[in-house]
C-alpha positions as CSV (number, residue, x, y, z in Angstrom):
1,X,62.6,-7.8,77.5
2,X,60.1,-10.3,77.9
3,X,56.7,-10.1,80.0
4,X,54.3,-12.5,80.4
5,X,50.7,-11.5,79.9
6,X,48.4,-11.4,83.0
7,X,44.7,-10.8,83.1
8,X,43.5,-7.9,85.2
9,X,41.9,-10.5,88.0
10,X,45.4,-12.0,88.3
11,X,46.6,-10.7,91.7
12,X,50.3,-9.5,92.2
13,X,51.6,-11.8,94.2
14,X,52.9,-15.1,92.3
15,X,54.1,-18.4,94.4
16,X,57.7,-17.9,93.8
17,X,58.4,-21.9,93.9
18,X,55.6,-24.5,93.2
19,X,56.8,-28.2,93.5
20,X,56.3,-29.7,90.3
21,X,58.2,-26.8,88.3
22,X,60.2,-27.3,85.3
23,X,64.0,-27.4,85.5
24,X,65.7,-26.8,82.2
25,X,69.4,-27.0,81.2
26,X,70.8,-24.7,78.2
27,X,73.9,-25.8,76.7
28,X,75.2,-22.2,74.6
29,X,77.8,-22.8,72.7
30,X,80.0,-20.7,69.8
31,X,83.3,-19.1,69.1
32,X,82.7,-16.5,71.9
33,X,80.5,-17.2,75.2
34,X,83.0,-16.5,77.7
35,X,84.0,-13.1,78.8
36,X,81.4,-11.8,76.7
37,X,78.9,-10.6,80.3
38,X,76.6,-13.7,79.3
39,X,75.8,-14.8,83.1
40,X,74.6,-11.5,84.1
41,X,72.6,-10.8,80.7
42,X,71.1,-13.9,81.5
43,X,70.3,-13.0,85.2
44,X,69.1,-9.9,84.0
45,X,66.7,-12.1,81.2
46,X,65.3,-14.5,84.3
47,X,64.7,-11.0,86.4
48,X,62.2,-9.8,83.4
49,X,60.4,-13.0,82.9
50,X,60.3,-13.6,86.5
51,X,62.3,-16.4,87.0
52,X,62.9,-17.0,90.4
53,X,66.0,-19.7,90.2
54,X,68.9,-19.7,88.0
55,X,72.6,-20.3,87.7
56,X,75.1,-20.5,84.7
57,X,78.6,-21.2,84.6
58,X,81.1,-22.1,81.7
59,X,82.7,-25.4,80.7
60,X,85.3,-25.8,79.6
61,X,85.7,-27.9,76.5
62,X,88.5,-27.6,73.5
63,X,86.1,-25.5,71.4
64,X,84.0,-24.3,70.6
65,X,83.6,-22.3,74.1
66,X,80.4,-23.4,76.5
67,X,78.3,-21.8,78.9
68,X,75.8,-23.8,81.0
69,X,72.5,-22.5,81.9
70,X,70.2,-24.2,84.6
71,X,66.2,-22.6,85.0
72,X,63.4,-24.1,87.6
73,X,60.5,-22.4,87.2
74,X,56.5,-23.3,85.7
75,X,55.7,-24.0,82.2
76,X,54.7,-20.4,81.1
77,X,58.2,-18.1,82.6
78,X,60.5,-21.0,81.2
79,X,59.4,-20.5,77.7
80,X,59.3,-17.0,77.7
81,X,62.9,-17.3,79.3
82,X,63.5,-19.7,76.4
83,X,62.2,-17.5,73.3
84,X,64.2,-14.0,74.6
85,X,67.6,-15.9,75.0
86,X,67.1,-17.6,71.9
87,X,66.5,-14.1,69.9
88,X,68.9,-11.9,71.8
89,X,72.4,-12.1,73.2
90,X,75.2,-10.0,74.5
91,X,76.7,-7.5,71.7
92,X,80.2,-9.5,71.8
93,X,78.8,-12.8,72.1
94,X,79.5,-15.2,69.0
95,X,76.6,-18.4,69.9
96,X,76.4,-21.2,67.2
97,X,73.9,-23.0,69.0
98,X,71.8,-23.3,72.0
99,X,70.3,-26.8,73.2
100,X,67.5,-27.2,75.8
101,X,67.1,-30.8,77.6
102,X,65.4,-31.5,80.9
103,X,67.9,-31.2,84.2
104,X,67.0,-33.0,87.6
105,X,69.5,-31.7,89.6
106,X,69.1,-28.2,92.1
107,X,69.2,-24.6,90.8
108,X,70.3,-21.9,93.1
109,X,68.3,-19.3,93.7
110,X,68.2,-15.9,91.6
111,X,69.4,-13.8,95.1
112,X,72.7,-16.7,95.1
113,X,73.1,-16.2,91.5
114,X,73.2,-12.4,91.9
115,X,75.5,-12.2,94.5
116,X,77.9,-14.8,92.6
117,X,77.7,-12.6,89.7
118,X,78.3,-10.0,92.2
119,X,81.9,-11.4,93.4
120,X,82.6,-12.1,90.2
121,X,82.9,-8.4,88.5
122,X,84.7,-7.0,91.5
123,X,86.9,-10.2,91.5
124,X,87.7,-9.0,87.5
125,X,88.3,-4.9,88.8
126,X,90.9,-5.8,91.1
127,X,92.6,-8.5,89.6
């Protein structure tokens, strides 16, 4: 997964939200983005690069399917949130393309996002 490099004088302790972040929006799109586990691959991706807010959720469109992805974080986590999602994916996911552009609304945090994903698989094992 992806790590960002640190210098041994860097202390362990990292600001988790600095005003002035970046907030990103993904648009992932292909024959098969839904159902595929692509939200909690991608909560799993922000927990490795230390991404601190997140959320994704589909949208629904004729086709091809969509899946939205919203990031706030500085310059350095963002791109290396960028360049794993952009080279890996979930086995049974089908992307054609992924699109970045700059987003100005709020992103949840990654504890919200969790517990949505949460609700979400025990929604699927009962249902």
């Amino acid at each position: 997964m992806c790590r960002l490099k640190r210098s041994w004088k860097q202390t362990n302790s990292l600001p988790i939200h600095i005003k002035g972040d970046m907030k990103q929006q993904a648009k992932i799109t292909g024959p098969k983005v839904h159902d595929v586990g692509y939200r909690v691959f991608l909560m799993e991706a922000a927990m490795n690069c230390r991404v601190h807010r997140i959320s994704a959720y589909w949208w629904e469109e004729d086709s091809p399917q969509t899946l939205i992805c919203l990031v706030e974080e500085d310059e350095a986590r963002i791109t290396a949130f960028k360049k794993f999602i952009e080279s890996h994916k979930p086995v049974k996911a089908e992307v054609s393309d992924i699109a970045w552009e700059d987003y100005d609304g709020e992103v949840m945090h990654i504890s919200e996002f969790a517990q949505i994903c949460t609700c979400m698989v025990l929604q699927r094992l009962f249902v």
